[in-house]
N, C-alpha and C positions, 0 to 999 in steps of 0.2 A: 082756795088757791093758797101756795105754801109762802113763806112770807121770808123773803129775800135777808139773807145776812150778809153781812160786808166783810170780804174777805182780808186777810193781813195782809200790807204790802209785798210784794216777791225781791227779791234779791236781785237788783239791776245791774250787777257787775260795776259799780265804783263808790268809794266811800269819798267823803267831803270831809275838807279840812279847813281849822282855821289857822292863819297865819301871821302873826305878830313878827315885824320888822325890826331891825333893829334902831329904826328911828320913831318907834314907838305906831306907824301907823298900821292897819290891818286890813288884812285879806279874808273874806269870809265863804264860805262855800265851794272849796277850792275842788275840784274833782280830780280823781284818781282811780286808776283800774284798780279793780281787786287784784288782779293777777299780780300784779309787782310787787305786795304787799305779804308779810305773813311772814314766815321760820324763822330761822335765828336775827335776821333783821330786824324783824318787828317794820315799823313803821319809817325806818331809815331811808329804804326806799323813793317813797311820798315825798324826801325833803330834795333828794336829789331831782329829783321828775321836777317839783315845783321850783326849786332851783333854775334849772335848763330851760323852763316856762319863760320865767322871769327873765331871762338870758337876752331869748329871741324876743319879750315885748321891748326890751329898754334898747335895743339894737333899732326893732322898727320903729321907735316913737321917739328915738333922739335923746329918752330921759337917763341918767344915771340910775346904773343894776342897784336895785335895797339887798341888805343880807339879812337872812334869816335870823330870827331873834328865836322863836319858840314856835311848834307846829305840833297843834291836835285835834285830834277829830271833833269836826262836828260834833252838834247832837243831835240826836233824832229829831226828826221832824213828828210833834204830833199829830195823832190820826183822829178827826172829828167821828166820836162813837154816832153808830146810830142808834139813834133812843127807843125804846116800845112803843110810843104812841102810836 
């Protein structure tokens, strides 16, 4: 029997970002499509998405809007190798 290898993650259509406040506190794992991302933007995109995010929770939860301090990607999450044994 042939002995199974563990393929590379596939490309889920959104990357994660992290997000520092400008009151020093953080947002971690923030998701965003691929699609809004990319050309001469770069990553400008992400900040206004997370922006408009942050809009509608501080709206529904009564708290005052944070502004963005700094936003970037995640990092990869590592992938547990499978060993030969």
């Amino acid at each position: 029997m042939a002995k199974r290898t563990k393929s590379k993650p596939q490309e889920r259509g959104s990357v994660l970002f992290d997000v520092v406040y400008e009151d020093d506190s953080r947002a971690s794992n923030r998701r965003v499509p691929m699609q809004i991302l990319g050309g001469l933007d770069g990553d400008e995109p992400a900040r206004d998405l997370i922006a408009e995010q942050d809009r509608v929770i501080a709206e529904k939860s009564g708290r005052p809007l944070r502004t963005i301090k700094s936003l970037t990607r995640s990092p990869p999450r590592e992938t547990n190798s499978v060993s030969d044994d």
